[in-house]
C-alpha positions as CSV (number, residue, x, y, z in Angstrom):
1,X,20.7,14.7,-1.3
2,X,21.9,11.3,-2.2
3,X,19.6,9.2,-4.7
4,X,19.7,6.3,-2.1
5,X,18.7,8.0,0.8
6,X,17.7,11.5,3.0
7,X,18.4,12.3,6.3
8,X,18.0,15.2,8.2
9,X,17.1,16.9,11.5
10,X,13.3,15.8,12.7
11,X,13.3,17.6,16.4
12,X,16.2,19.4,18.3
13,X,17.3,16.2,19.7
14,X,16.0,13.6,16.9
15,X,18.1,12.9,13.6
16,X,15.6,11.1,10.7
17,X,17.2,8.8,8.5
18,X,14.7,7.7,5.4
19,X,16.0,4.3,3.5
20,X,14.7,3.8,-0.1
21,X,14.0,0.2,-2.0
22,X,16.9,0.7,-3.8
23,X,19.3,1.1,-0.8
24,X,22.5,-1.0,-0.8
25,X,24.7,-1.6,2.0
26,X,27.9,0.0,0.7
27,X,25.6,3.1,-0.2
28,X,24.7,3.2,3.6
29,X,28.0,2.2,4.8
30,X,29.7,5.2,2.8
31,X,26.9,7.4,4.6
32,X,27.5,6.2,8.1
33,X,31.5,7.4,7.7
34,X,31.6,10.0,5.3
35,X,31.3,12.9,7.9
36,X,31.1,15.6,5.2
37,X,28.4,13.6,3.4
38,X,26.3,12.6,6.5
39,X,26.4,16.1,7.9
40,X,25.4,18.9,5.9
41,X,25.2,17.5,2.5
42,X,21.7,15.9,3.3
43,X,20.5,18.8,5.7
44,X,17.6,20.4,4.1
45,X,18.0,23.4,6.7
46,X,20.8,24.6,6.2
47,X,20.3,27.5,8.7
48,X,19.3,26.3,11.4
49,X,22.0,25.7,13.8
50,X,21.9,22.1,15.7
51,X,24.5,20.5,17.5
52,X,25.3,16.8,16.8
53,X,25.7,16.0,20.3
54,X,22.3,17.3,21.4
55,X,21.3,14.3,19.0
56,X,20.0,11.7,21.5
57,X,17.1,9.9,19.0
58,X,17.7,8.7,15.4
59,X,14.3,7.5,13.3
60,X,15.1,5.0,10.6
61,X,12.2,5.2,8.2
62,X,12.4,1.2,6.4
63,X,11.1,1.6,3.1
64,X,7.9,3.1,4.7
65,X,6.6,3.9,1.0
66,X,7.1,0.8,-0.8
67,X,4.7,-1.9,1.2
68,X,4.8,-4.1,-2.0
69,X,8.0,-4.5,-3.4
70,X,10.2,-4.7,-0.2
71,X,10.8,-8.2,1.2
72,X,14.2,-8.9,1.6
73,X,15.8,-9.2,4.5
74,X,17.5,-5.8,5.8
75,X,19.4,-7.5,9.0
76,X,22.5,-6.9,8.2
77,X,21.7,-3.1,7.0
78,X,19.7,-2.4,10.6
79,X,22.5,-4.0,12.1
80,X,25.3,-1.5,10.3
81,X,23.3,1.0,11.0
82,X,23.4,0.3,14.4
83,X,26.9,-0.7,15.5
84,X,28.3,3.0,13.1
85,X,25.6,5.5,13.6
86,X,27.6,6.4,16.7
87,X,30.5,8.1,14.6
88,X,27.9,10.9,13.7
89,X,26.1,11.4,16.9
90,X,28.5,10.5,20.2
91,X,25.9,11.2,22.1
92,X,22.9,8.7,20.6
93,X,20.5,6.5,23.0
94,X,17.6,5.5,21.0
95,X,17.5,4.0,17.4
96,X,13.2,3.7,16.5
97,X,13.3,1.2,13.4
98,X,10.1,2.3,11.6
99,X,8.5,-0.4,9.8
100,X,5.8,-2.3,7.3
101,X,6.4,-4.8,5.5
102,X,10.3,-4.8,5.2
103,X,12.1,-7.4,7.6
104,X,14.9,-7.6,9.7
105,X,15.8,-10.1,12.9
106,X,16.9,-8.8,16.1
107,X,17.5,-11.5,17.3
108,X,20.7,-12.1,14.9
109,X,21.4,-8.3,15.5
110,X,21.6,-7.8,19.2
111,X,23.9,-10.9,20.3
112,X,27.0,-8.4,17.5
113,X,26.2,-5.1,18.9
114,X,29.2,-2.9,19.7
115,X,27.3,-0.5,21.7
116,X,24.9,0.5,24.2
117,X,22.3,2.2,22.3
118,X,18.5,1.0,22.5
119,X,17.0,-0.2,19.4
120,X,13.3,0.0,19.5
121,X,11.7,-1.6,16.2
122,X,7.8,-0.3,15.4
123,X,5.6,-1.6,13.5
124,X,4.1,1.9,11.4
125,X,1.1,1.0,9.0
126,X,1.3,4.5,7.2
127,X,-1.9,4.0,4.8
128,X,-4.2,3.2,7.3
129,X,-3.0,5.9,9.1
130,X,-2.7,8.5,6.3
131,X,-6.6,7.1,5.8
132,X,-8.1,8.8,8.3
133,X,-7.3,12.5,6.8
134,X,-10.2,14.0,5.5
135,X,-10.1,14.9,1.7
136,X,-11.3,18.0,0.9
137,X,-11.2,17.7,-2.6
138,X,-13.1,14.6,-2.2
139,X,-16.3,15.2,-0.5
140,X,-18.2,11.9,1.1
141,X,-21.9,11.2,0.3
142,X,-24.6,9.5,1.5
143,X,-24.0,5.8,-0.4
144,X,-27.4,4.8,-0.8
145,X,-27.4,8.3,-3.2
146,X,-24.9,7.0,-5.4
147,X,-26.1,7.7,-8.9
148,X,-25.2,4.7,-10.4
149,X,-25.6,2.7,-7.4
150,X,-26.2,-0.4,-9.5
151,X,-22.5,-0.6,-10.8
152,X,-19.1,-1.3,-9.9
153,X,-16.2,1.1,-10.5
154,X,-12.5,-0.5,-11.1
155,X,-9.5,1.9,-11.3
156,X,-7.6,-0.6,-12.5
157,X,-3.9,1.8,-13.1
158,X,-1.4,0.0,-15.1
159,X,-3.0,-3.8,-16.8
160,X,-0.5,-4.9,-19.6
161,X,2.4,-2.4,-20.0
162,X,4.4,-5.1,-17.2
163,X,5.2,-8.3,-17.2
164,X,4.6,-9.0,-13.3
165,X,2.2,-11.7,-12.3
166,X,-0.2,-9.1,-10.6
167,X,-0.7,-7.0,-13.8
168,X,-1.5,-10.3,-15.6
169,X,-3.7,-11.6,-12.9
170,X,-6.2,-8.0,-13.2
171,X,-6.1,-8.5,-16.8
172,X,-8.1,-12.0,-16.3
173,X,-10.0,-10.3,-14.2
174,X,-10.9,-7.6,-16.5
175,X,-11.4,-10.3,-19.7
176,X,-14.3,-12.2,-17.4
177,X,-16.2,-8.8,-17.2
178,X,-15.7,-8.7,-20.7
179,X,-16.4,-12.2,-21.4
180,X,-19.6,-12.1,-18.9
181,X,-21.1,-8.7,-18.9
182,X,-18.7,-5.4,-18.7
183,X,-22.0,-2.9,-18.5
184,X,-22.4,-3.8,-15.0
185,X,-18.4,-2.1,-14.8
186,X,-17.2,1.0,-15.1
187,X,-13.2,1.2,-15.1
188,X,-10.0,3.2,-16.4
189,X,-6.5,2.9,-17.1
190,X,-3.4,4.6,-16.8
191,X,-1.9,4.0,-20.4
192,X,-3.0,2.7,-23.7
193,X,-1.5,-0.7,-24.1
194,X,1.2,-1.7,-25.7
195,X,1.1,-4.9,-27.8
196,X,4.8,-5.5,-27.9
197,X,5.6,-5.2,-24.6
198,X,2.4,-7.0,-23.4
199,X,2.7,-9.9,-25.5
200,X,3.2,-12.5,-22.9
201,X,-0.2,-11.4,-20.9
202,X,-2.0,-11.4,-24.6
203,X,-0.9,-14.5,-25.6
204,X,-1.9,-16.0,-22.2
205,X,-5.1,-15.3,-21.9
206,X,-5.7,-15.6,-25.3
207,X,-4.6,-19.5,-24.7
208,X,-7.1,-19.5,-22.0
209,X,-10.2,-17.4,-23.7
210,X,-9.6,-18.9,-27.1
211,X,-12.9,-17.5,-28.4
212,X,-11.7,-13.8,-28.6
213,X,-9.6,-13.1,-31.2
214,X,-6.6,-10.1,-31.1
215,X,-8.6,-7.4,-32.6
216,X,-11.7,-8.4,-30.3
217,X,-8.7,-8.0,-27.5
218,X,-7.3,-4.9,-28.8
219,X,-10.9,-2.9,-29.4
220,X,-12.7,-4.5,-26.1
221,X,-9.8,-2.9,-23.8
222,X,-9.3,0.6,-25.9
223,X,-12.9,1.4,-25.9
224,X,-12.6,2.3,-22.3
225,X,-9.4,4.0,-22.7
226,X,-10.5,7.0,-23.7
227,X,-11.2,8.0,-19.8
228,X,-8.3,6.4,-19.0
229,X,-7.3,7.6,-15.2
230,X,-4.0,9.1,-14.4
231,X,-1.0,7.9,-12.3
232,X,-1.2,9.1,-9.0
233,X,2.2,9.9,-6.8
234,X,3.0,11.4,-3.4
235,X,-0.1,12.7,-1.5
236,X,-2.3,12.0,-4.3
237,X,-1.6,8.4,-3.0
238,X,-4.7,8.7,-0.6
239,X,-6.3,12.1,-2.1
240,X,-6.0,11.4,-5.8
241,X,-9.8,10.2,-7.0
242,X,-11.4,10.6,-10.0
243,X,-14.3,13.3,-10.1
244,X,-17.3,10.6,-10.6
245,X,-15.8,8.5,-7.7
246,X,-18.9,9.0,-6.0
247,X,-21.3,7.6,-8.5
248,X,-20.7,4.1,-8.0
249,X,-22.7,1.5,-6.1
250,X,-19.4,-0.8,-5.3
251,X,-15.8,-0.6,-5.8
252,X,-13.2,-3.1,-7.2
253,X,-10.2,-3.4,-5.5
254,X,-7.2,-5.1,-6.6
255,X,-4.0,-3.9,-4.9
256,X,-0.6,-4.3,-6.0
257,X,0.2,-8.2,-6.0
258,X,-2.9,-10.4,-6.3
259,X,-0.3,-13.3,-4.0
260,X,1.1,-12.4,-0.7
261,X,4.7,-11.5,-2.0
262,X,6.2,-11.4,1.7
263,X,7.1,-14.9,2.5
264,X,5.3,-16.3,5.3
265,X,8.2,-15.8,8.3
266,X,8.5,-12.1,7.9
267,X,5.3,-10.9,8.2
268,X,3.7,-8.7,11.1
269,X,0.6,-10.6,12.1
270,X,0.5,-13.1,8.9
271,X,-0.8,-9.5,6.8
272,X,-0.8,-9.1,3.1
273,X,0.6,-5.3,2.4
274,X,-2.6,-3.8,2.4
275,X,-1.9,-0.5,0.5
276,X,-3.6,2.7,0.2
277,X,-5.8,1.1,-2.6
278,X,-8.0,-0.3,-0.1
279,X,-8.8,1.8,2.5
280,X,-9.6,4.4,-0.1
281,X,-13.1,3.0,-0.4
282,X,-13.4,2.3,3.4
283,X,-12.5,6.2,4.3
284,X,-15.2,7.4,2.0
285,X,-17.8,5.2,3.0
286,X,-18.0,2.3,0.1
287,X,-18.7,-0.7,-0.1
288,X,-16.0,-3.0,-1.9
289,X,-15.2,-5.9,-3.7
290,X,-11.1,-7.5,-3.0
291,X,-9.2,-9.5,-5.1
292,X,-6.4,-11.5,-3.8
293,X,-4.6,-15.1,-3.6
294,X,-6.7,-17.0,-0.7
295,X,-9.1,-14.1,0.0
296,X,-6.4,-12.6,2.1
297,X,-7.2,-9.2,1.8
298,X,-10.3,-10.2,3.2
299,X,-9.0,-12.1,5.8
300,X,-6.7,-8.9,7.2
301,X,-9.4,-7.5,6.9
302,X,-11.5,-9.1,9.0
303,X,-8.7,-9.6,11.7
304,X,-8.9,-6.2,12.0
305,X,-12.2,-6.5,12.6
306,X,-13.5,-4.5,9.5
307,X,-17.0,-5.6,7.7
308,X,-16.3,-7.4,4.2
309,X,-19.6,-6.9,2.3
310,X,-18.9,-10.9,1.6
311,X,-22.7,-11.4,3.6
312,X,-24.6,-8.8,0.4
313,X,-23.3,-11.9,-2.2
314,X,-23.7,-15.4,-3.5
315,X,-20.1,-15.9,-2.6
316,X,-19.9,-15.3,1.0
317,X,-17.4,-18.1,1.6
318,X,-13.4,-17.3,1.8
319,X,-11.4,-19.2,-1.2
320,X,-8.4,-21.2,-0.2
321,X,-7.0,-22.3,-3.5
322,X,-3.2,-21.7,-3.7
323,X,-2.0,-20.2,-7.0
324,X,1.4,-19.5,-7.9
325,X,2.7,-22.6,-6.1
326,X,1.0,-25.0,-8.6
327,X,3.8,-26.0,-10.7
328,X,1.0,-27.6,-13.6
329,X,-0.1,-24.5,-16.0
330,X,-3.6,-26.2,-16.7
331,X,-4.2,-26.4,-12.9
332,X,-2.7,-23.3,-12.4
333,X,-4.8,-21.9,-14.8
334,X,-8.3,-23.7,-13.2
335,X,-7.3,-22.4,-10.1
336,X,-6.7,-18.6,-10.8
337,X,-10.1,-18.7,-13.2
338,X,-11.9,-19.9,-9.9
339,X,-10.9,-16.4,-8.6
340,X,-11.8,-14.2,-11.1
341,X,-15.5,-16.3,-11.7
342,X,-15.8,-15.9,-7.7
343,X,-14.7,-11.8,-7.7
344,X,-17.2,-11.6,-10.7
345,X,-19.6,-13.6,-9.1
346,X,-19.6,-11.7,-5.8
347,X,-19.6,-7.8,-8.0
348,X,-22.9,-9.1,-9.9
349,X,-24.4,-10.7,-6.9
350,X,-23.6,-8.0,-4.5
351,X,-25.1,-5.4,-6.9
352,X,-28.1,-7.4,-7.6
353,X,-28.9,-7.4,-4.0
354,X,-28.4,-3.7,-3.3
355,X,-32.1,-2.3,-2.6
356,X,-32.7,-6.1,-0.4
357,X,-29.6,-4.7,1.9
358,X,-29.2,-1.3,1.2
359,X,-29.6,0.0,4.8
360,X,-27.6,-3.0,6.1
361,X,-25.0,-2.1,3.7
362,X,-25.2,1.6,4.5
363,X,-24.6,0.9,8.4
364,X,-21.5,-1.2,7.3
365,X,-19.4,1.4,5.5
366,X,-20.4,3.7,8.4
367,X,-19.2,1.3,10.8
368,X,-15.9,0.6,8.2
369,X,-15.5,4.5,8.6
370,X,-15.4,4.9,12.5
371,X,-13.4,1.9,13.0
372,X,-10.8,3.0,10.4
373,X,-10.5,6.6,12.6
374,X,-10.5,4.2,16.0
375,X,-8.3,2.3,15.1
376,X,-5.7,4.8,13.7
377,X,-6.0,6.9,16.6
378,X,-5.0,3.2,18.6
379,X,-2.3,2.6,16.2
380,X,-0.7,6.2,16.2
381,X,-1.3,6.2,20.4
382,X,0.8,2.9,20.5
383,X,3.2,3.9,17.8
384,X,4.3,7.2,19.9
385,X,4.0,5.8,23.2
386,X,7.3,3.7,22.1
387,X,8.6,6.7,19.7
388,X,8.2,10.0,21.9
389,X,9.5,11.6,19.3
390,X,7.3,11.5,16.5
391,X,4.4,12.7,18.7
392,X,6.2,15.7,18.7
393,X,4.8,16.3,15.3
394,X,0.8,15.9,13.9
395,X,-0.1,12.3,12.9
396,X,-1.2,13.8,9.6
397,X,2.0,15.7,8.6
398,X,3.9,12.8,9.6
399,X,2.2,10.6,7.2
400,X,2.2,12.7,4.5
401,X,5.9,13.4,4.8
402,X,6.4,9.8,4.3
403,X,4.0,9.7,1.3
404,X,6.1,12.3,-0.4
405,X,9.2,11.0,-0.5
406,X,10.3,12.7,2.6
407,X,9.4,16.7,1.6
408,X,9.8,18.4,4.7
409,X,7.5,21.0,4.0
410,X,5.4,18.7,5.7
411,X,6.6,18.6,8.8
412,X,7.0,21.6,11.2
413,X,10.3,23.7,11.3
414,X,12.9,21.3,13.9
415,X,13.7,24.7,15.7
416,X,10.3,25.1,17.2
């Protein structure tokens, strides 16, 4: 197996081919003519017999995994891809181009095509579907039995130990809890914090909430750390929650990048890369709280036609204040605190109002919960209606093979 890249037999007449972030295009040129290399290097059965020209389908999995991080522009790599993969399979009509939030333009790829092959590009949003699985280690409850039903629960994974934008912005987040009232919170991290390497975000906020001091910093945050949560990888992705997830009346979410990190022209339906972060809460029937650069996560959300919980708080009105545009720190800064007063705001309201709209709030997440399945079971319908082949396998496994970078013990045996 290369470290770029995995590819492999998916169905007798389907080849899978799974890019990673860190793909380059000489890594995926070398692949596309190294026969040897393409061949049987990269087969993970090495016994079953196939034959190259019974190959009629190739998948190209885009980055699947990564809906964050990967926004550059992969044209040119589709398009190499394309105009090669006919050296390993003579044979080849289809090429499905599964995607999420990378980008690539067919329109600049067709018009330099050297062949006749059909390239069908899908959009695949793999958390929502990988959502809908059932968790057995994870059993859902009634809401309105929640035994702290009057408090909020934040896994807030890594805070300082970065210096991206989005770890900084959930550590302002964090310090107005503090600042305001942090028993109305219950929330973990996954590593005790590192001064050194965290010294930007320190000093930052520190600028900003001159009235704490470092050791007031330092003792606040590892107070809590001592049920610090874990890193979760692979399947855990969707399955991985902590034991006293249940408890809690409302859940924090903050995914991965607090500003839409896709720029505007490559995105499938204007979307911010919803992760697996927020449908976590919404397949096990809570009620949430979202954090994001011009309430967009509430926005896709509601696009999609899912309830928002914005009605249960004093806040019900979307932000539209840009962020990391503003050039001027000090407006910047008045901006971003508008946020993180607002997400407060709506966490103490929202669980103020609990027992006024608790059956309201109740038929919500239960209504979140169906539409979720619905809307999956639309999604996957459409997704194999233009990609035969992957309906060949269960939604679930297919999902989950994706989510684990690519074991194939997910995925039934290509022989059958």
């Amino acid at each position: 197996m290369d470290p770029g890249l995995t590819s492999h037999i998916f169905t007798k007449d389907t080849w899978l081919l799974n890019l990673y972030p860190n793909d380059s295009y000489s890594l995926v040129e070398r692949y596309l003519t190294d026969e040897k290399h393409s061949h049987s290097v990269l087969n993970p059965w090495p016994d079953i017999k196939y034959n190259i020209r019974s190959i009629n389908n190739l998948i190209v999995n885009l980055h699947l995994l990564e809906v964050s991080n990967v926004y550059d522009d992969y044209t040119d790599l589709v398009g190499l891809i394309s105009n090669k993969i006919r050296f390993m399979f003579p044979n080849l009509k289809n090429i499905y181009v599964l995607y999420q939030t990378a980008y690539f333009d067919m329109d600049k790829i067709r018009p330099n095509l050297k062949t006749d092959i059909e390239i069908i590009p899908i959009y695949f949003p793999l958390y929502m579907l990988a959502s809908t699985t059932e968790n057995k280690n994870m059993p859902i409850i009634d809401w309105t039995n929640s035994r702290n039903i009057n408090k909020a629960n934040w896994l807030v994974g890594n805070l300082f130990n970065s210096s991206t934008k989005s770890q900084r912005r959930k550590a302002e987040l964090l310090f107005e809890f503090i600042k305001n009232n942090i028993n109305c919170l219950e929330y973990s991290m996954e590593e005790l914090i590192n001064i050194e390497t965290s010294r930007d975000t320190i000093n930052y906020i520190e600028h900003y909430y001159g009235e704490f001091s470092l050791n007031d910093f330092k003792h606040k945050f590892y107070r809590k750390l001592k049920d610090a949560f874990y890193s979760l990888s692979g399947i855990e992705y969707l399955d991985g929650l902590p034991k006293d997830w249940n408890d809690y009346g409302l859940v924090i979410q903050t995914d991965s990048y607090f500003c839409n990190p896709i720029p505007t022209k490559w995105r499938h339906n204007d979307n911010y890369p919803l992760s697996e972060k927020i449908w976590k809460p919404i397949k096990t029937k809570k009620p949430f709280v979202a954090y994001s650069e011009y309430d967009q996560i509430y926005r896709d959300l509601r696009r999609m036609k899912f309830k928002t919980f914005l009605d249960y708080t004093d806040h019900p009105k979307l932000l539209n204040l840009p962020v990391e545009s503003i050039n001027d720190d000090n407006q910047r800064w008045a901006n971003m605190k508008k946020y993180t007063e607002v997400t407060y705001s709506r966490t103490t309201s929202f669980l103020n109002n609990i027992e006024k709209y608790k059956e309201q709030i109740a038929l919500d997440t239960e209504y979140n919960y169906n539409h979720l399945k619905n809307l999956s079971k639309q999604e996957w319908k459409r997704i194999t209606e233009k990609c035969p082949p992957l309906g060949k396998h269960d939604m679930r496994k297919v999902c989950y093979y994706f989510l684990n970078w690519y074991d194939v013990s997910f995925i039934t045996n290509p022989s059958n």
